[in-house]
MARNU-366024 format. One record per residue: residue in one letter; x, y, z of N, C-alpha, C in turn. Coordinates in steps of 0.02 Angstrom, whole numbers, plus 50000, padded with zeros to 5 digits. Example, Ala and Ser with C-alpha at 12.3 -4.5 7.8 and 13.67 -1.06 7.14 Angstrom:
2
A506604971650390506154977550390506604983550390 S506424988850354506844994750357506455000250394 
***
This chain:
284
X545805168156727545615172956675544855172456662 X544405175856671543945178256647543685179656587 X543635172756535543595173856485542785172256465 X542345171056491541745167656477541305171556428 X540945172956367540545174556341540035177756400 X539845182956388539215185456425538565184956385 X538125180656450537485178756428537005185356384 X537045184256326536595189556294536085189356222 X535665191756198534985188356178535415188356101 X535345181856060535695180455981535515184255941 X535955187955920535675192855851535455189255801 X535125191555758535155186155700535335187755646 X535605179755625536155181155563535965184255497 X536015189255487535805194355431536145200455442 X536235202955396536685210855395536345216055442 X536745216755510536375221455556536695228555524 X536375232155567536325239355557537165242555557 X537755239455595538315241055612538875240255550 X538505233555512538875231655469539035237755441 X539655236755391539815240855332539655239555256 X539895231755255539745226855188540735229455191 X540565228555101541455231855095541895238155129 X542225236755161542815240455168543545242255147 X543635247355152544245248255149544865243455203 X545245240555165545965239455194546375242955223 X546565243755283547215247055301547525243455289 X548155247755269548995242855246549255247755303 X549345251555333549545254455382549835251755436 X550555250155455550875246855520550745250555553 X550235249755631550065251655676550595247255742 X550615251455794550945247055849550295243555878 X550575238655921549975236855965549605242056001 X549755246756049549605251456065548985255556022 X549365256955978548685261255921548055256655914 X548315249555889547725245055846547225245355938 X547615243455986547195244556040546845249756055 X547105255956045546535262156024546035261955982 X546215258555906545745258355867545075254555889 X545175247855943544725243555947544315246555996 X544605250056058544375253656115543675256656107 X544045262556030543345268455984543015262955947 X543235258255943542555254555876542055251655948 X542315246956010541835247256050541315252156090 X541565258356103541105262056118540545263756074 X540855261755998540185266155982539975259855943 X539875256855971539515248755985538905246856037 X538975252856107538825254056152538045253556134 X537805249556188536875248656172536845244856143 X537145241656097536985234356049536755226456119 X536305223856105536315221356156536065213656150 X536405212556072536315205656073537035202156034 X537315195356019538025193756016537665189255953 X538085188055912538165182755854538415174155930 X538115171055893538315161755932539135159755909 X539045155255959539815151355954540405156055980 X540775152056013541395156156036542035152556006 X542305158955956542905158655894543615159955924 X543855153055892544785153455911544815154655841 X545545159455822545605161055766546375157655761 X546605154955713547265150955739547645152655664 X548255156455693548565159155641549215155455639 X549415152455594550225150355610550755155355550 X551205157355597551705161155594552705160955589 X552665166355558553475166555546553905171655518 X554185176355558554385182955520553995185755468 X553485188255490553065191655459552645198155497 X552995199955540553035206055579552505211755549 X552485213455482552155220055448551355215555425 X551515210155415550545208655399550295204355450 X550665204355512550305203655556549895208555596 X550095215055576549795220155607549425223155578 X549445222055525548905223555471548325221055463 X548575213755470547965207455481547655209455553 X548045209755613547435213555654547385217855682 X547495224655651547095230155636546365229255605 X546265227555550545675225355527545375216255538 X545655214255565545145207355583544875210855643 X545225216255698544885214955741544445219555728 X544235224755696543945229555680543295224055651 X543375222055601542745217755570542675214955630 X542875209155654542435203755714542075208955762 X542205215255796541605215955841541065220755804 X541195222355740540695223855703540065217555710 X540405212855706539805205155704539605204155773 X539865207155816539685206355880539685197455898 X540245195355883540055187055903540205186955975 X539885182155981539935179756066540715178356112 X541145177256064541825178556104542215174556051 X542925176756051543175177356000544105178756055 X544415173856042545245177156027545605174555962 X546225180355952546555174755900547315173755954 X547495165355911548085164655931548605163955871 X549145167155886549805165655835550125162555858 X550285157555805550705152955825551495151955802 X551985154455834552795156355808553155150255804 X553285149055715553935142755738554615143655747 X554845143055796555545146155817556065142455767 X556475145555749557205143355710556955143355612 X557635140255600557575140355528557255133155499 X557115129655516556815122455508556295124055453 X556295120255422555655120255370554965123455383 X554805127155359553905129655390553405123755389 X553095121255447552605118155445551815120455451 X551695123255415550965125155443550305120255479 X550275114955433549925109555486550035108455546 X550675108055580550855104455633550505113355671 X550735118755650550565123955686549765123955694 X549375123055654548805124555661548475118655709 X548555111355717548535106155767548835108955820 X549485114455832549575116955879549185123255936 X549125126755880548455130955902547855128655923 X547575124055892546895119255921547105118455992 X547345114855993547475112056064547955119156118 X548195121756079548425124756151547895134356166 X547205132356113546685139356114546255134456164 X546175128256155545785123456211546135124056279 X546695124456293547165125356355546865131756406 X546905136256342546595144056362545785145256379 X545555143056350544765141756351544535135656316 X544335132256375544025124156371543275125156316 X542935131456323542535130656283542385134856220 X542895133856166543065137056114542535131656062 X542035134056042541725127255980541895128655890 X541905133955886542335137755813542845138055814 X543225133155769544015137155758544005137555669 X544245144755676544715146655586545505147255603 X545435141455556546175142555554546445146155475 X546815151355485546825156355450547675160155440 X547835160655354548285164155362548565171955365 X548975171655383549055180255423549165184955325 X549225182655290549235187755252548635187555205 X547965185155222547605184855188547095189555235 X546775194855201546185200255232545635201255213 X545125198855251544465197955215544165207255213 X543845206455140543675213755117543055214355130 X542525210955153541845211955175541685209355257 X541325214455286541085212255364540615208355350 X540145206055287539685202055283540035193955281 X540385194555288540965186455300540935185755347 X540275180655373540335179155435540775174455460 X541295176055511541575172655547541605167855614 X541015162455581540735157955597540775151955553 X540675144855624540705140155594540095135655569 X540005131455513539265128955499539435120355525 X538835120655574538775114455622538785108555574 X538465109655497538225103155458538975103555423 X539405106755396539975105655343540725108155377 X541115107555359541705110755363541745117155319 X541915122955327541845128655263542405132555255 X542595133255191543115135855154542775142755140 X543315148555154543155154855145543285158555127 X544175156555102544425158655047544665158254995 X543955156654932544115151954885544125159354827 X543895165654838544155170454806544635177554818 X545045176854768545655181554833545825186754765 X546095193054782546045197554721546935194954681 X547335192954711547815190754678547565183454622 X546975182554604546865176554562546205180154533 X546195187654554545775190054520544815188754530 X544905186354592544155183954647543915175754593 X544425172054540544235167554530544245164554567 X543795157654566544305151954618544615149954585 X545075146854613545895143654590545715136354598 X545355134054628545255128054639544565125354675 X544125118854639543745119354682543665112854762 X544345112754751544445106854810545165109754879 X545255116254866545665116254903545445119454966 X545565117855037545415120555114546135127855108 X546515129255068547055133755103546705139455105 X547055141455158546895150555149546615153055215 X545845151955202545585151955274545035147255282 X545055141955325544485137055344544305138755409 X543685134655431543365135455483542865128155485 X543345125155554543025119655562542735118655636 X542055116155655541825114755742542475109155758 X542535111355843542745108055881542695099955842 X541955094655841541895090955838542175088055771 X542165093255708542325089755659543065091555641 X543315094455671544135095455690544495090655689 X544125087055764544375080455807544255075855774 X543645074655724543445067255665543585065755615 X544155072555597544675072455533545335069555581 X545645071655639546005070555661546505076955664 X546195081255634546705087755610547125089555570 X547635092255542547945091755483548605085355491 X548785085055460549425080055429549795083855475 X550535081055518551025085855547551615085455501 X551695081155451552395077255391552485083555339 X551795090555332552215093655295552685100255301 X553355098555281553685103855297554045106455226 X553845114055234553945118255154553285118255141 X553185122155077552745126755071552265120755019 X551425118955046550905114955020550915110655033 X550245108355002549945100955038549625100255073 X549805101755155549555100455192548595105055199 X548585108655161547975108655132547495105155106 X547785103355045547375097554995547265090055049 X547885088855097547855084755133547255084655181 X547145093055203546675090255262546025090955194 X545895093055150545325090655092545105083755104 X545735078155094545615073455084545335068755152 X545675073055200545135070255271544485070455270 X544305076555253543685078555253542995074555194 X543385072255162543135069955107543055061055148 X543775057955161543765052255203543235051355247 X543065056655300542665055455340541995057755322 X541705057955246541205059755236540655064955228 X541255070955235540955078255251540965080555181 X540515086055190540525089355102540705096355131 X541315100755091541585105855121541155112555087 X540855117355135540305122855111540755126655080 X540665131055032540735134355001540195139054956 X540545145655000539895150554974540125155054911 X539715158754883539735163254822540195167954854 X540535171654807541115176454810540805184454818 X540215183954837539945189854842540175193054913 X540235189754946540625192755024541085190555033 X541315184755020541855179055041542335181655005 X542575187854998543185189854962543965191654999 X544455189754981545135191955015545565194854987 X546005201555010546845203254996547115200055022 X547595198454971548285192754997548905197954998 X549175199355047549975203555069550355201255013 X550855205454985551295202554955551965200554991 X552195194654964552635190555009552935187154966 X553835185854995553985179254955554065175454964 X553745170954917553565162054903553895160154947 X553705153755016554115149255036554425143454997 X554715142055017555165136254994554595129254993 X554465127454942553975121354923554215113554939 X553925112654966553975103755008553905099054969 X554625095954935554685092054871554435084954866 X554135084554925553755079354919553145078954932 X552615085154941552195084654940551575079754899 X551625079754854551025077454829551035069554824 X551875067154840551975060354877551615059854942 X551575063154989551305063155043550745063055038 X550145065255014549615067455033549365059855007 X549555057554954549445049154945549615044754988 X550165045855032550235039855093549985041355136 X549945048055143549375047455196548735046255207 X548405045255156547735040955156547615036955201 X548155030655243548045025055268548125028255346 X548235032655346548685035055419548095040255461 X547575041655425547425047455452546935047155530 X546795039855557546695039455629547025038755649 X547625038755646548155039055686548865045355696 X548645047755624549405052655646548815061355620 X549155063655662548785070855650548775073955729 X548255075955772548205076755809548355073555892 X548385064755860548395063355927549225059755906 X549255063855859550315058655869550575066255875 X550355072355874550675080455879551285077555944 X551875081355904552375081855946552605089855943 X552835092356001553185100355995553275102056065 X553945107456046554315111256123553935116056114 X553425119056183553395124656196553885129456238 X553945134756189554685138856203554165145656251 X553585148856205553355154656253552575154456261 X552225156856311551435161056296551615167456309 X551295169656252551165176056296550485180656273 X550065182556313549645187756294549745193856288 X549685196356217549965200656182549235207056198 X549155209256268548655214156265547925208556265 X547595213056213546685208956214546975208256129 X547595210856104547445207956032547505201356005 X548085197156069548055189456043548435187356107 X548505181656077548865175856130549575173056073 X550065176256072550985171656026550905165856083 X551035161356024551095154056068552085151556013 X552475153156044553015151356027553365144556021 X553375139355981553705134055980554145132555949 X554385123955959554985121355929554565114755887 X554465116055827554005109955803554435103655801 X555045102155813555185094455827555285093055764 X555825096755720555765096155662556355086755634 X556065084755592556655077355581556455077155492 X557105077055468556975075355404556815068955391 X557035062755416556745056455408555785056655420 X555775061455487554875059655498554455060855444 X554665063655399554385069055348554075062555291 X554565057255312554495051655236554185046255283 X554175045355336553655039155379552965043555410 X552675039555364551955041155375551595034955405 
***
């Protein structure tokens, strides 16, 4: 596959001429087919631009019957990203097969490693959830070499407050290198939280201070959805795991891969069996 970034002169980071700033949301279920039309007309008349935003972006979505805001989500992600013209860019979804508890950590450690499988030289990853839609193209979707950065700390369901000023959920964006020096998220949580605040507390462990910018661009719609089922032991966990975190995360990831498949140029479904055990959940 032919995926390499083409050599071309760095735009620079400031609101080019293509931008929009705010946009409108589609809520509109498009098939793949269409959203692939839509992206087709936004590249042509892109045509002549002849320089790329840096870094090449895995976008790592973890997933689960959510069919209508996944298409929503990219309809407009992909519409914004080649507005920014970055240097190369896929997203992957990541499917947990069966009824087993939702793990989102273990998915998003899954996506890392299997967007590296696909392209060895991916140095940005956001890992990002599918029902959250950023409302400004001035959100750059990029990673900052000095911090780890949180991007969606204002969302219109909390009314663009932040809700918190220590939490990574929503959408983060961490380099390759500081991915691997957290170790990646916790894989122990299953049901809904935590494993957020958890990878906070990596980040904090290993000394990083997490960026966080003003809500002037950094804004999101959140899909409406209902609540997963909450992981009753979360906030037990995120305390034992303090002692554990060079060791379990990334390099203890266990999982069945069930499918790949490239879904067109809009993504890569990476289908698994996360190896679910109710005992693993309490040995940390």
């Amino acid at each position: 596959m032919d995926c390499e970034p083409k050599s071309k002169e760095l735009c620079q980071l400031n609101i080019t001429s293509n931008l929009v700033g705010r946009f409108n949301i589609s809520t509109k279920i498009l098939s793949n087919e269409e959203i692939e039309i839509n992206i087709k007309r936004l590249k042509k008349s892109q045509f002549g631009i002849n320089c790329i935003r840096h870094q090449s972006v895995a976008i790592i979505v973890p997933y689960r019957n959510r069919s209508e805001h996944l298409q929503i989500f990219l309809n407009n992600i992909h519409q914004m990203l080649i507005r920014q013209h970055l240097a190369f860019y896929h997203i992957f979804v990541i499917e947990q097969h069966g009824d087993d508890p939702f793990n989102r950590g273990r998915l998003m450690n899954i996506g890392f490693i299997e967007a590296l499988k696909w392209y060895h030289g991916f140095d940005c990853f956001i890992f990002h959830d599918v029902d959250l839609i950023p409302e400004d193209d001035r959100n750059e979707y990029l990673c900052s070499k000095q911090r780890p950065r949180h991007m969606s700390g204002y969302i219109d369901k909390f009314d663009y407050e932040p809700y918190t000023d220590y939490s990574t959920g929503g959408v983060c964006a961490l380099t390759r290198s500081q991915f691997e020096l957290i170790n990646g998220y916790s894989n122990n949580f299953w049901g809904w939280g935590g494993e957020d605040d958890d990878l906070t507390e990596r980040i904090v462990f290993f000394k990083m201070k997490i960026l966080r910018m003003e809500n002037v661009f950094q804004r999101y719609t959140m899909l409406k959805h209902e609540q997963e089922k909450p992981n009753p032991i979360g906030s037990r966990l995120i305390h034992m795991n303090k002692k554990t975190y060079c060791y379990k995360g990334l390099n203890s990831l266990r999982y069945k891969m069930i499918e790949r498949l490239d879904v067109g140029h809009l993504y890569t479904k990476i289908v698994i069996d996360p190896c679910y055990s109710k005992h693993q959940q309490l040995v940390v």
